[in-house]
TIMI-2910 file (N, C-alpha, C, CB; in pm, 1 decimal, decimal comma, always signed):
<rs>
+----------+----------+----------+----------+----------+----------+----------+----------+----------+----------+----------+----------+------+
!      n_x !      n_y !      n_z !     ca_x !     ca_y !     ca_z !      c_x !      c_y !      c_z !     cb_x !     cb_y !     cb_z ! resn !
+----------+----------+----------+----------+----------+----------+----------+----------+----------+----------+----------+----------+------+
! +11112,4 ! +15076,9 !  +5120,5 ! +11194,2 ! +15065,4 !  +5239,0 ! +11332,4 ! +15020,7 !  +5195,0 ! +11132,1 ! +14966,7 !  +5342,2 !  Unk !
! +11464,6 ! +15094,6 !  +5246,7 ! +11569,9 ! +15063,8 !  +5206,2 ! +11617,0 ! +15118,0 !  +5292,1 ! +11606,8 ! +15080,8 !  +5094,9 !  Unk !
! +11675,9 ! +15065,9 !  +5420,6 ! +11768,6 ! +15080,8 !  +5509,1 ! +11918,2 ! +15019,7 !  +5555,2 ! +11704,9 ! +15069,9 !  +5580,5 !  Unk !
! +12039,4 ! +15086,3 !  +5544,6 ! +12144,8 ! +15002,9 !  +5532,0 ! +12191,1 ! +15017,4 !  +5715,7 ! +12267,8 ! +15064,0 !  +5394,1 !  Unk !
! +12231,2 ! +14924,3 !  +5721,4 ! +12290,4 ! +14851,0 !  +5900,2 ! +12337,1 ! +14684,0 !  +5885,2 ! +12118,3 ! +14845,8 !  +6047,6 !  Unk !
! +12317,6 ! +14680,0 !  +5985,5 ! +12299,9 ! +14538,1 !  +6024,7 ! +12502,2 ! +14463,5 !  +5935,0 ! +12089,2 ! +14460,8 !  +5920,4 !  Unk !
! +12601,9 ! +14553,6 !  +5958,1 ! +12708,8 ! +14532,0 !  +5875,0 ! +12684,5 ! +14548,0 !  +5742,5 ! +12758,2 ! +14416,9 !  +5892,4 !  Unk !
! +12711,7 ! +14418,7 !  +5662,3 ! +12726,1 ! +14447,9 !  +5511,1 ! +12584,9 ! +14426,2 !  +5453,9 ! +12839,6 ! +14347,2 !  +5433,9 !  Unk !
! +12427,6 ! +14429,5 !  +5541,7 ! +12352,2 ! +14381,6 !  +5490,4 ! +12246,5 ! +14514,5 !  +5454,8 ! +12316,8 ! +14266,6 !  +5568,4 !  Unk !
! +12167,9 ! +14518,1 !  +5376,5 ! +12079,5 ! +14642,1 !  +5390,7 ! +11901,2 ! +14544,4 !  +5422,7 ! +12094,6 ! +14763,7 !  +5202,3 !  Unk !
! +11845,6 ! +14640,8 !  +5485,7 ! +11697,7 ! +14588,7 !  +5483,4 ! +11612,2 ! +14647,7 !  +5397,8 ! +11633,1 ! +14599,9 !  +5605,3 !  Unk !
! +11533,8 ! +14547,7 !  +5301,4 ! +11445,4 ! +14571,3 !  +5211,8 ! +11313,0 ! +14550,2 !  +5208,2 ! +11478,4 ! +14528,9 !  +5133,6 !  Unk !
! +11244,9 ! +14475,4 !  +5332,5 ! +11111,4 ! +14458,1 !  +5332,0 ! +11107,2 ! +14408,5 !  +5454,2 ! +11050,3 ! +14380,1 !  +5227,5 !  Unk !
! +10929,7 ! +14399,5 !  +5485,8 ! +10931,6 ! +14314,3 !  +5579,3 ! +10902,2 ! +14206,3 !  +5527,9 ! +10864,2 ! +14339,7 !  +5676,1 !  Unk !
! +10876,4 ! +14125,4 !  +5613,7 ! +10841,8 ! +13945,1 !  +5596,9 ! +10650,1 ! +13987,5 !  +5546,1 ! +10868,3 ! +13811,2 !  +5824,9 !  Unk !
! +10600,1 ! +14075,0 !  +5591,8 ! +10434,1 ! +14035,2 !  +5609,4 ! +10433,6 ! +14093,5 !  +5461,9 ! +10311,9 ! +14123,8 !  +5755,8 !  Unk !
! +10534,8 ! +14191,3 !  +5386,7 ! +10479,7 ! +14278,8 !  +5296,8 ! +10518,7 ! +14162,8 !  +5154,6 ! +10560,5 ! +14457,2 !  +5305,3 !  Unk !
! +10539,1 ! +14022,4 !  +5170,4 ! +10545,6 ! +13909,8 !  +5053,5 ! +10481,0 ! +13854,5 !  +5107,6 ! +10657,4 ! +13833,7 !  +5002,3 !  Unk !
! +10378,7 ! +13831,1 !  +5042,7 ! +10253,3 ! +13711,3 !  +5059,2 ! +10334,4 ! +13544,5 !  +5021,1 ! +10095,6 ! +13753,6 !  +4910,8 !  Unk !
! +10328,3 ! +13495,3 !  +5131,4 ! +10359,6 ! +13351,8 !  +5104,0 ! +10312,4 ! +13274,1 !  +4932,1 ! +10271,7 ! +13273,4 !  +5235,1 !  Unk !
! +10417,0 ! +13241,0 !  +4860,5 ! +10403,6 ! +13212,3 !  +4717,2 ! +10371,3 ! +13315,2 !  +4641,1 ! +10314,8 ! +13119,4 !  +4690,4 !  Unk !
! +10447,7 ! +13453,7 !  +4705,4 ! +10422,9 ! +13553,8 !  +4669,4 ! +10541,0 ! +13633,0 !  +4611,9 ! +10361,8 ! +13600,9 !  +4760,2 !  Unk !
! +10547,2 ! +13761,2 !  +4542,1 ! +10632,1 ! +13826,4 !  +4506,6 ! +10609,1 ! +13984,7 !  +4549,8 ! +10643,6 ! +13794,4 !  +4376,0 !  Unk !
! +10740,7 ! +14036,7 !  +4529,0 ! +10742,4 ! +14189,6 !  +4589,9 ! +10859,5 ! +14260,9 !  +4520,8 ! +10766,8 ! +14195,7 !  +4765,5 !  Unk !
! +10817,4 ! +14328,4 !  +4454,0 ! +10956,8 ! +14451,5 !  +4403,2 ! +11067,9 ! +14552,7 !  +4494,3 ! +10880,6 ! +14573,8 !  +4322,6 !  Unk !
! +11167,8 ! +14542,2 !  +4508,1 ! +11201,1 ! +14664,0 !  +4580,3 ! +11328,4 ! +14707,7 !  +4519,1 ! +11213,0 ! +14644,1 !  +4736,3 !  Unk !
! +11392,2 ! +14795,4 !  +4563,1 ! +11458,0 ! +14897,1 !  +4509,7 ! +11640,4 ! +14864,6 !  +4593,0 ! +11357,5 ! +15061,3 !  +4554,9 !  Unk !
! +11714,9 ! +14821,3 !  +4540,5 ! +11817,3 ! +14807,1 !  +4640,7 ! +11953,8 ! +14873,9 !  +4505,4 ! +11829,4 ! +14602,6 !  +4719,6 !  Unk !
! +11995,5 ! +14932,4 !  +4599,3 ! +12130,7 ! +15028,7 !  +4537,3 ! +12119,3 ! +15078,9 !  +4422,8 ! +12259,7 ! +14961,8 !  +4518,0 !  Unk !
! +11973,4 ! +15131,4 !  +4397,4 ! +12010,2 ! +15205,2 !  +4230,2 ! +11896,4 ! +15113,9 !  +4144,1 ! +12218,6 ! +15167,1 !  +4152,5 !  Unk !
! +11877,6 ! +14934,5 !  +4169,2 ! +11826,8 ! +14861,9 !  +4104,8 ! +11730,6 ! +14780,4 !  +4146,3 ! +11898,0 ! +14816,4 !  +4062,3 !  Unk !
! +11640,0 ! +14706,8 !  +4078,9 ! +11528,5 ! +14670,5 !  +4098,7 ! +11543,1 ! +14527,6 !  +4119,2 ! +11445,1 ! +14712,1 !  +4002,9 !  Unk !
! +11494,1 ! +14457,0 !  +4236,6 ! +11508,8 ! +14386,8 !  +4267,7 ! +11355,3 ! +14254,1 !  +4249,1 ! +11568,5 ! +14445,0 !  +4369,6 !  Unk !
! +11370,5 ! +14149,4 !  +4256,9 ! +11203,4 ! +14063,3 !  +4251,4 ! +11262,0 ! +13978,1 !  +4412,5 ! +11160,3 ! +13905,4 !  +4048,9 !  Unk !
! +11147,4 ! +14036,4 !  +4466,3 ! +11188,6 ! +13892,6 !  +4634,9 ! +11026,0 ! +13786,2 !  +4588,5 ! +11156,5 ! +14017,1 !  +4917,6 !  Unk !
! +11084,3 ! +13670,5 !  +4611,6 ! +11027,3 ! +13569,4 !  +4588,7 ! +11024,8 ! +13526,9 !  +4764,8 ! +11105,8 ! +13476,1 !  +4467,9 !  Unk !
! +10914,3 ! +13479,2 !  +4806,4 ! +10866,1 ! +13388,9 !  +4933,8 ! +10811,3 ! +13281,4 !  +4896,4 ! +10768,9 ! +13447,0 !  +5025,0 !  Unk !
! +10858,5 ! +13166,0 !  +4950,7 ! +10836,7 ! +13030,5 !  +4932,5 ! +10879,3 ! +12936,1 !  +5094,0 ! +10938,8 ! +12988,7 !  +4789,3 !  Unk !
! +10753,0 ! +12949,3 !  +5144,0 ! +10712,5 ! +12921,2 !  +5270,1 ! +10835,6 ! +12922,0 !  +5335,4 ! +10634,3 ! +12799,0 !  +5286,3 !  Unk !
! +10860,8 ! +13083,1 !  +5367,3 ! +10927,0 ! +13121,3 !  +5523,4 ! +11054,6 ! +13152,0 !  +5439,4 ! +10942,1 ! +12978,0 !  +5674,1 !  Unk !
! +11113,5 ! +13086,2 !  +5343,6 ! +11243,5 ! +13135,7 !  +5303,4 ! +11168,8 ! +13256,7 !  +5198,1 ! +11359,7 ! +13001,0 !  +5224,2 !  Unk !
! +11308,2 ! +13371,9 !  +5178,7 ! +11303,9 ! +13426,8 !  +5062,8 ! +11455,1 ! +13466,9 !  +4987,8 ! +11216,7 ! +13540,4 !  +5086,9 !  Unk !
! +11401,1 ! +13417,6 !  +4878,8 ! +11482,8 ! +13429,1 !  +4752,8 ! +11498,5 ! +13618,1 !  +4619,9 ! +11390,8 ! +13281,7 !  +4664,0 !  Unk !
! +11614,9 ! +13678,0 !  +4608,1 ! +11622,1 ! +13804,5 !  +4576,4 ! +11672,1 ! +13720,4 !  +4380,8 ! +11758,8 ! +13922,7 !  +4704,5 !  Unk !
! +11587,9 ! +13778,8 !  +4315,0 ! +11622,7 ! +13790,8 !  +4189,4 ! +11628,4 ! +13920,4 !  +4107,7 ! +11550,4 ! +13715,2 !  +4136,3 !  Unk !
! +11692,5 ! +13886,3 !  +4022,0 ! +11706,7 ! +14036,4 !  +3919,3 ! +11581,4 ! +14065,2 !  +3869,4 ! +11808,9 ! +14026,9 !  +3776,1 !  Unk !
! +11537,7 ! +14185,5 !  +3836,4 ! +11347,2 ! +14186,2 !  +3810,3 ! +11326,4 ! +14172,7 !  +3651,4 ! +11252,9 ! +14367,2 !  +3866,1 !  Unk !
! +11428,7 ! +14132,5 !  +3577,7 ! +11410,4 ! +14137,6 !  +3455,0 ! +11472,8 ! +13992,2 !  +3394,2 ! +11472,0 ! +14270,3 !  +3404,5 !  Unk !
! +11362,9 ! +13955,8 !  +3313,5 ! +11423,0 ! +13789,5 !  +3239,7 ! +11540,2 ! +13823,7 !  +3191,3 ! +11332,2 ! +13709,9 !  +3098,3 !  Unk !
! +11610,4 ! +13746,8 !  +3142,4 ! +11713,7 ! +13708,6 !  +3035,5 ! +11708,1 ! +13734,1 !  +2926,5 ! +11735,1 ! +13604,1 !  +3019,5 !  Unk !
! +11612,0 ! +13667,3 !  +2889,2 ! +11593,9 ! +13646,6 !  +2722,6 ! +11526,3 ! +13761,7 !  +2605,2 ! +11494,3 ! +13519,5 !  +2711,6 !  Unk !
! +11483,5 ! +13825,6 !  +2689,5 ! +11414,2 ! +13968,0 !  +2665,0 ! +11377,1 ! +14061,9 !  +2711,0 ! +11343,3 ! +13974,2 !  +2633,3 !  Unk !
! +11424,4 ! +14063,6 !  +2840,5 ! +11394,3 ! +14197,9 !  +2951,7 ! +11250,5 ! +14186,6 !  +3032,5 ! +11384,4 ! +14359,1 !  +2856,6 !  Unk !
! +11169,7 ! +14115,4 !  +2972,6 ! +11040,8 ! +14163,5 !  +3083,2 ! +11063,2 ! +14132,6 !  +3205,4 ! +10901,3 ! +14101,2 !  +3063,1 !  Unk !
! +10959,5 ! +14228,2 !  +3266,5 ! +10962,2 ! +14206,9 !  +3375,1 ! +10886,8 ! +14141,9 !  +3454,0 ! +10973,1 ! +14279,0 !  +3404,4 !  Unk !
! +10957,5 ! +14053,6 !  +3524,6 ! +10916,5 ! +13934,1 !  +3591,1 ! +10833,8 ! +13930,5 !  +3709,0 ! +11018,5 ! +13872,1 !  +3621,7 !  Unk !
! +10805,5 ! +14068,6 !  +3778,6 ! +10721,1 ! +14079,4 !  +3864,7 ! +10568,7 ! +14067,8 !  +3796,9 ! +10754,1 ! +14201,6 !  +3934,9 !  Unk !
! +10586,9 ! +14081,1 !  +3672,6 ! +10470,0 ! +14050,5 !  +3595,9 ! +10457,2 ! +13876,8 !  +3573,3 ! +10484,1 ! +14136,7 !  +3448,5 !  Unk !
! +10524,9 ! +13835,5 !  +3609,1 ! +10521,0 ! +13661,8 !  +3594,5 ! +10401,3 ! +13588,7 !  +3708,2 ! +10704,7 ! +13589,9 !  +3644,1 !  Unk !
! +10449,1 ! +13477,0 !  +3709,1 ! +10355,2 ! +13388,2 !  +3833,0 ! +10435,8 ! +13270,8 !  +3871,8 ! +10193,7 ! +13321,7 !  +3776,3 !  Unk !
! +10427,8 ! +13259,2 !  +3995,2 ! +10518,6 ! +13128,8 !  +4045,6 ! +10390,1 ! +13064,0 !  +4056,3 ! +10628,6 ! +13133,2 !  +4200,3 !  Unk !
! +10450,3 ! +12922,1 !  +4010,8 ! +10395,0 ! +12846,5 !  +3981,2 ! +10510,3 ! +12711,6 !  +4085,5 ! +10370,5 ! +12862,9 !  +3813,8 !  Unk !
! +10487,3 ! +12713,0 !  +4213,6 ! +10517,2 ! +12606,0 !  +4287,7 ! +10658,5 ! +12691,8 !  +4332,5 ! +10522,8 ! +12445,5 !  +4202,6 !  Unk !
! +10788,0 ! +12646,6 !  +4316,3 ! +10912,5 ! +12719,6 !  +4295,2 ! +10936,6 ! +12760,1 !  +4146,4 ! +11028,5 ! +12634,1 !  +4344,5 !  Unk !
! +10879,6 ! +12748,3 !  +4056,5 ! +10945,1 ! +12803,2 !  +3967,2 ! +10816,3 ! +12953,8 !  +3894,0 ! +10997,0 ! +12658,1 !  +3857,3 !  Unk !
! +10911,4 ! +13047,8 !  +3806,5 ! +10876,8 ! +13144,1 !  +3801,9 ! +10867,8 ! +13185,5 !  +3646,6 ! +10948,1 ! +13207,5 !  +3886,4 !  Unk !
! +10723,1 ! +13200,8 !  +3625,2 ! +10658,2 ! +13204,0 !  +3460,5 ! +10709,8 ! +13339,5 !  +3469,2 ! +10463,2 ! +13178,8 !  +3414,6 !  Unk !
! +10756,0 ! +13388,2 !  +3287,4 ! +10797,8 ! +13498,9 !  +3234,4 ! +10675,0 ! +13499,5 !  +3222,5 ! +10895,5 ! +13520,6 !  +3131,4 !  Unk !
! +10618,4 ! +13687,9 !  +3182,5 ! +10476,8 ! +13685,0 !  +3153,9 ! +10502,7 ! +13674,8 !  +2982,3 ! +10381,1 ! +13834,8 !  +3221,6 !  Unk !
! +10625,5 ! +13686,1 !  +2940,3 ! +10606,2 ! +13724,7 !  +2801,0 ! +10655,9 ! +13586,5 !  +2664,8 ! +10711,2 ! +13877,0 !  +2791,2 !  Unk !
! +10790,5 ! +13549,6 !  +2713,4 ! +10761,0 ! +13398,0 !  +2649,5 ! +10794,2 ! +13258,7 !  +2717,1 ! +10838,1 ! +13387,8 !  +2523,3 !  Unk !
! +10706,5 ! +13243,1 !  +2856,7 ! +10707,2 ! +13129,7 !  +2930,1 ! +10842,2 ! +13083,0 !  +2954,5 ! +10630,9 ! +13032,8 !  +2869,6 !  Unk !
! +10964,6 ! +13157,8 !  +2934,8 ! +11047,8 ! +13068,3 !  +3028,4 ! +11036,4 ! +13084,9 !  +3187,9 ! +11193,5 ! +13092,0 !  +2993,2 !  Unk !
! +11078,2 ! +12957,1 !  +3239,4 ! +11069,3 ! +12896,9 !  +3418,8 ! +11193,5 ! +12922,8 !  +3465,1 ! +11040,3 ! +12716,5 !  +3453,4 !  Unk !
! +11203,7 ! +13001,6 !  +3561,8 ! +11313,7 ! +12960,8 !  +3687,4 ! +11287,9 ! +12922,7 !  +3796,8 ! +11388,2 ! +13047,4 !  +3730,2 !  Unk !
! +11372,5 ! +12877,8 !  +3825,7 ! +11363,5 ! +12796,3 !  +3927,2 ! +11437,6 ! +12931,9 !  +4055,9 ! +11459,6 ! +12626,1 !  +3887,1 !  Unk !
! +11345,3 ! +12969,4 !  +4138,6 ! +11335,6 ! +13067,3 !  +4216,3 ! +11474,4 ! +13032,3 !  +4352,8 ! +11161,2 ! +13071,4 !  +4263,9 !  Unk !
! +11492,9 ! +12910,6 !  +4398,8 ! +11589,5 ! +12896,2 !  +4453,6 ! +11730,9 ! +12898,9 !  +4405,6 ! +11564,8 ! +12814,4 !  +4497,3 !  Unk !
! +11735,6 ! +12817,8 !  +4284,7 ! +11827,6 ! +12859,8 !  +4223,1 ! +11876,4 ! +12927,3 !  +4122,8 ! +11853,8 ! +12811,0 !  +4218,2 !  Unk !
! +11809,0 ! +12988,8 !  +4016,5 ! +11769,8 ! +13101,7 !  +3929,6 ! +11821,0 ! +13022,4 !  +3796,3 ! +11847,7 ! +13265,1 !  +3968,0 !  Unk !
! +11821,1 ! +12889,0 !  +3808,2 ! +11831,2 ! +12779,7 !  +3670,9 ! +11727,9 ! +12784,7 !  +3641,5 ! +11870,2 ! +12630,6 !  +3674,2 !  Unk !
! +11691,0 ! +12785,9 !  +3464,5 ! +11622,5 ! +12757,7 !  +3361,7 ! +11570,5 ! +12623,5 !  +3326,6 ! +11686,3 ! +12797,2 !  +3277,3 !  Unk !
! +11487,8 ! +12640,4 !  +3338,8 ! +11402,0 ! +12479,0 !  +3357,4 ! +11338,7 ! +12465,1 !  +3186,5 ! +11225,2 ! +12487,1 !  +3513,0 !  Unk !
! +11301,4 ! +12581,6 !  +3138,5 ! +11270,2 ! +12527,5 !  +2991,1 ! +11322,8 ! +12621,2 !  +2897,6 ! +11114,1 ! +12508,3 !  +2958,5 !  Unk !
! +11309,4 ! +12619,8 !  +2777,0 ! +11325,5 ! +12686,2 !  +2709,8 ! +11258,7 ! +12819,5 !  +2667,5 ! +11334,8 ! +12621,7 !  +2656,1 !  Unk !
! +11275,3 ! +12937,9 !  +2581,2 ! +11361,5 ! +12950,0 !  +2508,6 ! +11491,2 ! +13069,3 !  +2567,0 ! +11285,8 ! +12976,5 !  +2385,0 !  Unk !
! +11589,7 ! +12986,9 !  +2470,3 ! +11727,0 ! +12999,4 !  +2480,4 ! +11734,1 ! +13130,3 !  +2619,4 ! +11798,7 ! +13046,5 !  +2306,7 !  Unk !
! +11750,0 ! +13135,3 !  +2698,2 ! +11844,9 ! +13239,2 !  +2780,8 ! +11969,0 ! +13196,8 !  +2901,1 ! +11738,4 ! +13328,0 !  +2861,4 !  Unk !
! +12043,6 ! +13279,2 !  +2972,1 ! +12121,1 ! +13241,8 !  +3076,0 ! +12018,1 ! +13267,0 !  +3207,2 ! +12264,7 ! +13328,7 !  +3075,2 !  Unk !
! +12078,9 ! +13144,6 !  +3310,9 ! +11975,5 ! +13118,4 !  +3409,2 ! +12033,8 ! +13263,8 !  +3520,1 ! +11985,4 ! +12924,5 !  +3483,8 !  Unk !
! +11947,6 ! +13297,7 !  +3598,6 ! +11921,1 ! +13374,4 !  +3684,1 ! +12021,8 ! +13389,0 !  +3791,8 ! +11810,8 ! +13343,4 !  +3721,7 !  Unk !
! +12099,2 ! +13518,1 !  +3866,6 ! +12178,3 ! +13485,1 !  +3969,2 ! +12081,7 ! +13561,7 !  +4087,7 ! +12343,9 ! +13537,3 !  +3946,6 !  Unk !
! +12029,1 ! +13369,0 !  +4181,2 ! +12005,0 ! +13398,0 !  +4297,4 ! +12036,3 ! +13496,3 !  +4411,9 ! +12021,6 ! +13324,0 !  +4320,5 !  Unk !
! +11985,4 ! +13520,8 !  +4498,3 ! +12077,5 ! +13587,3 !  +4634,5 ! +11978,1 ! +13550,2 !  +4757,4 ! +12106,5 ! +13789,9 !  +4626,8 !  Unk !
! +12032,4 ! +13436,1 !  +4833,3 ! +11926,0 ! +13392,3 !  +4931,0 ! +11922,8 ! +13522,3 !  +5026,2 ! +11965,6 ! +13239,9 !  +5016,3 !  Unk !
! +11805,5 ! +13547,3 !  +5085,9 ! +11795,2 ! +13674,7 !  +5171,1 ! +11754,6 ! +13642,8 !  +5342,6 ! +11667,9 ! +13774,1 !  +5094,6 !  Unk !
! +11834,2 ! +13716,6 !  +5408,7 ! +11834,6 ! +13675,2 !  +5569,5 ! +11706,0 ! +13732,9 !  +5574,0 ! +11959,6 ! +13741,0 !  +5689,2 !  Unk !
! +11625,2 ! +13658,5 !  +5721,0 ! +11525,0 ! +13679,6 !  +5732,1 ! +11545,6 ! +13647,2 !  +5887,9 ! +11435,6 ! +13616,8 !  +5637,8 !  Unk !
! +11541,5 ! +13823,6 !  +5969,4 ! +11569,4 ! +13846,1 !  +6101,9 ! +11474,4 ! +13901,5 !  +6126,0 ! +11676,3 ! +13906,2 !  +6142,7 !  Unk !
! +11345,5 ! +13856,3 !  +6276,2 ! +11275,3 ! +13955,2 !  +6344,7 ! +11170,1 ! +14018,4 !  +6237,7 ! +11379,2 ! +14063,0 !  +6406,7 !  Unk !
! +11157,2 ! +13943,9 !  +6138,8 ! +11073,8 ! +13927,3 !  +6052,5 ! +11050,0 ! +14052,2 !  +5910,8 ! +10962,7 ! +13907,2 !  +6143,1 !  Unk !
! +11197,8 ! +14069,1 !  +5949,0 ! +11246,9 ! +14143,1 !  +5845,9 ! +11359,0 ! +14098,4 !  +5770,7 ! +11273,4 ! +14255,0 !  +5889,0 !  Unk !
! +11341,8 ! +14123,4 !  +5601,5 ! +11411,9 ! +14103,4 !  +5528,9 ! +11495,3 ! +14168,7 !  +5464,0 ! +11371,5 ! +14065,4 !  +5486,3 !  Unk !
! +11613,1 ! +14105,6 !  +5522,9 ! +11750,5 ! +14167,4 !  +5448,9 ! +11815,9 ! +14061,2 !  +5303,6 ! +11891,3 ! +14171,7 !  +5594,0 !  Unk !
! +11922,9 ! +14183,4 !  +5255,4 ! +11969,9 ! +14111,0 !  +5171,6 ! +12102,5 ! +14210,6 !  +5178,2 ! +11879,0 ! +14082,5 !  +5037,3 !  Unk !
! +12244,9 ! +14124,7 !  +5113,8 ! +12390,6 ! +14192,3 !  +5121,8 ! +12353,5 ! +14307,8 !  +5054,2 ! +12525,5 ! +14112,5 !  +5050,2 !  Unk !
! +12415,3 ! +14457,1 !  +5122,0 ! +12484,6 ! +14560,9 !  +5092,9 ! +12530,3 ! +14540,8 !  +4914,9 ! +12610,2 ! +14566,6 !  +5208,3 !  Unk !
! +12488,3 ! +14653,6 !  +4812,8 ! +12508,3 ! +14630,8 !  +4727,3 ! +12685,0 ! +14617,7 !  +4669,7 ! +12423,2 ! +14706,3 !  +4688,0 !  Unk !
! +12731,4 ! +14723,1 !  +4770,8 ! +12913,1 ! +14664,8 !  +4769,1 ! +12924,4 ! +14616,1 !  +4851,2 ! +13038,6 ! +14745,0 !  +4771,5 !  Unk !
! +12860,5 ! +14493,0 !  +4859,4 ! +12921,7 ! +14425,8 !  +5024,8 ! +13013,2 ! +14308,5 !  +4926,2 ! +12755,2 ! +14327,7 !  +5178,1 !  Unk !
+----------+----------+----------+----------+----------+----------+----------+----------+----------+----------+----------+----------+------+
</rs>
């Protein structure tokens, strides 16, 4: 699902299709997105770690923060900071509106 309206925002999911402490892939402007749900809010990350590319929909949240499947680094899902090591740059968040129980996130040139 990828529908653009709502001004500069596009819609990417619904609310029911992320399982609470859950994750969901979707597709926004070309690129792959990870939506993180953490009771009622959701959080849009890039779907690929830092430090080596995997992909993180293959991970596990573990409370707010978010296991690489491949060498255990944590982010921290609200704010896409690095909680342990090894060496990478921390994550850029994108908090996502959540209207009528659908989830948007900004227009990729917004």
């Amino acid at each position: 699902m990828s529908m653009a309206l709502e001004g500069e925002a596009i819609q990417v999911a619904r609310l029911d299709e992320i399982p609470n402490r859950g994750m969901k892939s979707v597709r926004v402007g070309g690129r792959e997105v990870l939506l993180c749900r953490l009771d009622g809010r959701v959080f849009a990350l890039p779907s690929r770690c830092t430090h080596r590319g995997a992909p993180l929909i293959d991970g596990r949240l573990e409370g707010p923060f978010l296991r690489c499947p491949w060498h255990g680094v944590k982010f921290d899902v609200r704010t896409g900071v690095r909680v342990c090591v090894p060496d990478c740059v921390d994550l850029r968040v994108t908090r996502a509106r959540v209207i009528d129980e659908t989830v948007w996130l900004p227009a990729p040139n917004a």
